[in-house]
C-alpha positions in Angstrom: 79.6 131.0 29.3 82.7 129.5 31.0 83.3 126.3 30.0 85.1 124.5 32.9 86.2 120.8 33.0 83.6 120.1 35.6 80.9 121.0 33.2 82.3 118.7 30.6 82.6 115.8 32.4 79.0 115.8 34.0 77.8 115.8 30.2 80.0 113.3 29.2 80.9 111.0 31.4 78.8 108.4 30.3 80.2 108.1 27.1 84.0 106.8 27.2 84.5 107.7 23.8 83.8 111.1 23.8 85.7 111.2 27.3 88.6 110.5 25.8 88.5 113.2 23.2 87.6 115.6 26.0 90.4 114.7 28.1 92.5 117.0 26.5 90.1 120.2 26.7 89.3 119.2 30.4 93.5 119.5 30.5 93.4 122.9 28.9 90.8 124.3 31.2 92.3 123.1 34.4 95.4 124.3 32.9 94.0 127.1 32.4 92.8 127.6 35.9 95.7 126.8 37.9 96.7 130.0 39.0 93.7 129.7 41.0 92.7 128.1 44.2 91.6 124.0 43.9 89.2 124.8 46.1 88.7 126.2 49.7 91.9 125.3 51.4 91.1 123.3 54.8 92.9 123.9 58.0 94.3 121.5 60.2 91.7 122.0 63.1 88.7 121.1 60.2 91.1 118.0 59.3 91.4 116.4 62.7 87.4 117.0 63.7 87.0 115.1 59.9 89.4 112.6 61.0 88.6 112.2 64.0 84.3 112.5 63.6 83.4 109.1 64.3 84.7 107.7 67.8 85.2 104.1 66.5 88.1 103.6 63.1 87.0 102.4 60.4 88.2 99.0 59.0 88.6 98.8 54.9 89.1 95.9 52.5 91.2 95.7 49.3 92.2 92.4 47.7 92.6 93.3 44.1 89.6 91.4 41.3 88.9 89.1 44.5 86.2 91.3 45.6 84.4 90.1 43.1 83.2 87.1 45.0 81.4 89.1 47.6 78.5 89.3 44.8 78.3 85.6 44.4 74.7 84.0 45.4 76.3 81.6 48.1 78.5 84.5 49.9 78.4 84.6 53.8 79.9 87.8 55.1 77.2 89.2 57.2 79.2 91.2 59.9 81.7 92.3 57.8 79.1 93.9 55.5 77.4 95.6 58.4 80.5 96.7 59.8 82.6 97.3 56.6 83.6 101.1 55.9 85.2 101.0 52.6 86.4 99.1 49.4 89.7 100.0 48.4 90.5 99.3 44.3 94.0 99.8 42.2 93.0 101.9 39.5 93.7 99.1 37.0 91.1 97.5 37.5 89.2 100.0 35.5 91.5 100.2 33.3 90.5 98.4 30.1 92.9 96.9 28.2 94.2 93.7 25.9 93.4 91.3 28.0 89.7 92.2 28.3 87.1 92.1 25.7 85.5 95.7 26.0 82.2 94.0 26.9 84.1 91.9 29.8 85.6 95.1 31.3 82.6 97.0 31.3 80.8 94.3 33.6 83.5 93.4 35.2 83.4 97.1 36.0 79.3 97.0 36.6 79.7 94.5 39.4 82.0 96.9 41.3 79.7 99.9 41.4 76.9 97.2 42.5 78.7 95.9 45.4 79.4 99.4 46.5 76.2 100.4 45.9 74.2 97.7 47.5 76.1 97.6 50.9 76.5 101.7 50.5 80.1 101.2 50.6 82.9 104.1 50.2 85.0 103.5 47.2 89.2 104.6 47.3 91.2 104.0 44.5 95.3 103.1 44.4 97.4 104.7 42.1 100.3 106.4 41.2 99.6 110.4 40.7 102.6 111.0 39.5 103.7 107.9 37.3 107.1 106.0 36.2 106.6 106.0 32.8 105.0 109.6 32.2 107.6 112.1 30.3 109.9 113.3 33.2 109.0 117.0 32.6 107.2 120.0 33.5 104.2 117.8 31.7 104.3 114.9 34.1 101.7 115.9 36.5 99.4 116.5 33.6 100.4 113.0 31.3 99.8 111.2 34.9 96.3 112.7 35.4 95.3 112.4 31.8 96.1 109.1 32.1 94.7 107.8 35.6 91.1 110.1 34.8 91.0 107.9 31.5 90.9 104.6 33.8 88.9 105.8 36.7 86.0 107.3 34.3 84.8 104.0 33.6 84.2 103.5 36.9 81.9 106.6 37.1 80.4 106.0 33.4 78.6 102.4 34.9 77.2 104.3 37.7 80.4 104.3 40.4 82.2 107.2 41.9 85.3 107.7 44.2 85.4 109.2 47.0 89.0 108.9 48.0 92.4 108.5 46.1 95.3 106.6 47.9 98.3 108.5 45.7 100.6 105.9 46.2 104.7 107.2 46.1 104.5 110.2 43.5 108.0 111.5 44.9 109.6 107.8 44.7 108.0 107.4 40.9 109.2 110.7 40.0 112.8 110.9 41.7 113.6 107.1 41.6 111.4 105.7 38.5 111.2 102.0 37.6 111.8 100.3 34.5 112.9 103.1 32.6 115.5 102.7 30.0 116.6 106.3 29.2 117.5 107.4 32.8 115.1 110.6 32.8 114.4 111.1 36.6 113.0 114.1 39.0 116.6 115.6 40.9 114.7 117.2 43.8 111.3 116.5 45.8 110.5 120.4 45.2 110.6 119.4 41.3 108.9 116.3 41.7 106.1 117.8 44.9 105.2 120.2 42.0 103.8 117.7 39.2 102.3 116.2 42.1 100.2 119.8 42.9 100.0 119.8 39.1 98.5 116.0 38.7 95.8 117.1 41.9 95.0 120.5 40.4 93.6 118.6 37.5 91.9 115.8 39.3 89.9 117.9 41.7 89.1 120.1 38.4 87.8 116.8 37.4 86.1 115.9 40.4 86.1 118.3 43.2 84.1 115.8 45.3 87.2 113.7 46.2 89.9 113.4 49.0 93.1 112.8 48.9 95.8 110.3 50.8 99.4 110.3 50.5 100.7 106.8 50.5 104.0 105.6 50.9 106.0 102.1 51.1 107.6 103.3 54.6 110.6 100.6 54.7 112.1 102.1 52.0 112.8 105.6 53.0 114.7 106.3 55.9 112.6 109.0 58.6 114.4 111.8 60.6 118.0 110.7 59.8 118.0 107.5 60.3 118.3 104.3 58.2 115.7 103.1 55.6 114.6 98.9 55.9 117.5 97.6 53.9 120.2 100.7 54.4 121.3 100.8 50.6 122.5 104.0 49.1 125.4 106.9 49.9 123.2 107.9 53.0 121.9 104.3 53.4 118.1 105.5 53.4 117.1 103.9 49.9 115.0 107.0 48.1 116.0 109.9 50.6 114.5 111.0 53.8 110.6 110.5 54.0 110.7 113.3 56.7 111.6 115.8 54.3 109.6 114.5 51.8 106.7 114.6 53.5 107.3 118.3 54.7 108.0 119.7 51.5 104.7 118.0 50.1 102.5 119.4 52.8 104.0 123.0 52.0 103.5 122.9 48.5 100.0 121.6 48.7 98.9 124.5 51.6 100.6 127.0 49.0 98.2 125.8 45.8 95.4 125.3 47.9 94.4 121.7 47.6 93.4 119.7 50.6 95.3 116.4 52.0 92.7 114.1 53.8 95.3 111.6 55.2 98.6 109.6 54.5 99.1 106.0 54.3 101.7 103.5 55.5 102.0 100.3 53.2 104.7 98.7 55.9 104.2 94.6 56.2 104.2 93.0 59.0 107.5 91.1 58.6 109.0 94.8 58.5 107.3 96.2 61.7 108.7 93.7 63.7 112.2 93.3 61.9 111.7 89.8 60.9 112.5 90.3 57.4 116.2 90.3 55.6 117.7 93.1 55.2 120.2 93.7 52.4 122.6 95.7 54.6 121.8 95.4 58.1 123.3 92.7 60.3 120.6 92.9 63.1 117.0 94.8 61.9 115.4 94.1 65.1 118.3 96.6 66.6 116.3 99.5 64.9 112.3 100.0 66.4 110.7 100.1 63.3 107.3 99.6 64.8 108.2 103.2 66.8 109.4 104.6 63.7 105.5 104.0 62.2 104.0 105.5 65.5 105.8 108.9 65.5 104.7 109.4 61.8 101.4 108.7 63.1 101.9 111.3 65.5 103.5 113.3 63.1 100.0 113.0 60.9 97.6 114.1 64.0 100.2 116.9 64.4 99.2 117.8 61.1 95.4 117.6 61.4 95.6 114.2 58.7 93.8 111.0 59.2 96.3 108.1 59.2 95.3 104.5 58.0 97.3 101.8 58.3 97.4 98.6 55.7 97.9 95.8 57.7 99.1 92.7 56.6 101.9 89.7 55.9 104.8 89.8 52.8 105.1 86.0 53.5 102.0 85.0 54.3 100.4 86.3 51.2 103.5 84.4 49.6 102.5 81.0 51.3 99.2 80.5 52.6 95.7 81.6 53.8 96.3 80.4 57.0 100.0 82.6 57.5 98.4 85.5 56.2 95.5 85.5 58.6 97.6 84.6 61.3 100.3 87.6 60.8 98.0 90.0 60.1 96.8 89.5 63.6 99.8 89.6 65.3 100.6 92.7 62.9 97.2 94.4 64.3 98.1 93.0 67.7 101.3 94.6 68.0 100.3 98.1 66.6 97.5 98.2 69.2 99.5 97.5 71.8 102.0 100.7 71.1 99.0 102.9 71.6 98.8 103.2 67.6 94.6 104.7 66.7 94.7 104.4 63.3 91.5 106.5 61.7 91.7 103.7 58.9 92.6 99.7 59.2 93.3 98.7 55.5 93.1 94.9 55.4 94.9 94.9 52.1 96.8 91.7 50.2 98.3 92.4 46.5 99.7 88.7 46.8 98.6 85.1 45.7 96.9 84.7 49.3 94.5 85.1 50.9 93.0 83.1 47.9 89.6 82.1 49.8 87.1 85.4 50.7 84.1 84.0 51.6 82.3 83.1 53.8 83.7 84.9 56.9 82.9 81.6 59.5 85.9 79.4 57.4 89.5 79.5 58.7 91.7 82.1 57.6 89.4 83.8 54.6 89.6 87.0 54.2 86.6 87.8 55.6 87.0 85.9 58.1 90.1 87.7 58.6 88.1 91.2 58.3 86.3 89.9 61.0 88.7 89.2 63.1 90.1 93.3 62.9 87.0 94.8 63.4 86.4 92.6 66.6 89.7 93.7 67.7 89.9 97.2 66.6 86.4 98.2 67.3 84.6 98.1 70.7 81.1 97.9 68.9 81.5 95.0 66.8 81.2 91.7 68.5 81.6 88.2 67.2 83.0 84.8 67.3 86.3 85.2 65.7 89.2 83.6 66.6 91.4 85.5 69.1 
């Protein structure tokens, strides 16, 4: 009998322990099988009718360990949950480390998978694919999965699953690592586009049931020859060309077979309107960096991808609820009115603020805030939130 890594982890995966003593046989066999297909390859056309299936986007939250508070006893967030698509999590928070007692994480953990559960909620998860700190080899597709599969299975081994990953700037991790002290870096996006097939081979081996986005911080790559946010660098576009990037990442995932869902824009409001310093540009409202975000969007349903959208405010999750709520608006506002359909809203703050979620009829919470989008975005949902 074939003993594939699919097998293995539908025995196991209730047991972290032995997990992590698999992990490197579940390597081995996906290794093993690379040469192969990662499963039926999908075409554009079969993309677009996915993305495009339901008539109305869907509207997502993501706000970090916050979500937490949507179990409490007291929490009002009645339209939101009846309109809510999707939770979106970073994949630490399954991981379990110093800082948590192994009992702490594993509830912590428990209460997750009940939230999604009892308001039948779809579940993405953030993270790197390809990470900063993995060996800057032939290996560092493998190292990365090895290491995100460790965190996400104890989400699956108290009852949760995942049905999307948001791969947040493989390429940029790769080719422009952070905090790395011995200078080992990708040199081209063909080297570094191929640990990313690598990293996915083994994480649909893993789980063949999942989707995948590409997600990328758009400000900091300049698009078709033009200038990134900030205009640093010999060619003033930060980490490359995003254009090419994305191109080259299509191509090599067609060639191994493995399936792209979507892409994702992480671009704040304070940079889709030019309001924010740049290091390098006198004038950023000179450059239409809202247009820059529409033609990608174009550039997506070209490609038969879903596009979402995270939608929110640099400085208002800096400074307050109240700046947060109100910029996200005008962020939502503005993309709406240059004819931008996202299949996906992602009302998303990694910042101190929003610091209030419930319930959704207070000023400026994040459901409240939630509220707000799906009222504006969706033709269906009708409420009392302030325009």
């Amino acid at each position: 009998m074939k003993l594939t890594a699919r097998s293995v982890i539908r025995a196991n995966h209730s047991n972290s322990a032995a997990w992590m003593m698999l992990l490197p046989l579940i390597l081995t066999c996906a290794a093993q099988s690379s040469g192969q297909s990662a499963g039926p390859s999908v075409t554009s056309e079969e993309n677009q009718a996915s993305a495009t299936a339901s008539a109305q986007p869907e509207v997502w939250l993501c706000a970090g360990d916050r979500i937490a508070d949507l179990l409490r006893p007291d929490a009002q967030w009645p339209l939101v949950r009846e309109h809510l698509t999707g939770i979106k999590f970073y994949v630490g928070q399954f991981s379990k480390n110093r800082r948590r007692t192994e009992q702490l994480a594993t509830e912590k953990l428990r209460q997750y998978a009940r939230l999604v559960r009892a308001h039948d909620l779809q579940v993405a998860v953030e993270l790197g694919g390809c990470l900063d700190f993995s060996p800057m080899d032939d290996t560092s597709g493998q190292w990365s999965a090895q290491h995100e599969l460790a965190a996400l299975e104890n989400f699956y081994a108290v009852g949760g699953r995942v049905d999307f990953l948001d791969i947040d700037g493989p390429i940029r991790r790769l080719m422009h690592p952070k905090n790395r002290k011995d200078g080992k870096r990708f040199e081209s996006i063909e080297q570094a586009a191929d640990e990313l097939v690598d990293a996915l081979r083994i994480h649909h081996e893993v789980h063949p049931e999942t989707r995948y986005w590409l997600l990328t911080n758009f400000p900091n790559w300049g698009w078709r020859g033009d200038v990134s946010y900030h205009a640093r660098g010999p060619h003033r576009q930060d980490y490359g060309d995003y254009d090419q990037v994305v191109q080259i990442v299509l191509g090599k995932l067609k060639a191994a077979g493995i399936s792209l869902d979507g892409v994702t824009v992480d671009n704040p409001y304070e940079y889709l309107t030019g309001t924010h310093h740049s290091v390098n540009l006198p004038d950023p409202t000179s450059i239409d960096w809202l247009g820059r975000v529409r033609s990608y969007e174009d550039f997506a349903r070209e490609n038969g991808l879903a596009f979402n959208l995270i939608v929110n405010s640099q400085q208002g999750g800096k400074e307050s609820d109240a700046r947060f709520y109100r910029e996200t608006l005008q962020m939502v506002d503005a993309y709406l009115g240059a004819g931008g359909k996202p299949t996906r809203w992602f009302v998303q703050s990694w910042y101190p603020y929003p610091k209030q979620m419930t319930p959704e009829s207070a000023p400026h919470s994040m459901t409240a805030l939630v509220s707000a989008v799906l009222q504006r975005v969706r033709s269906d949902v009708q409420g009392s939130a302030p325009r």
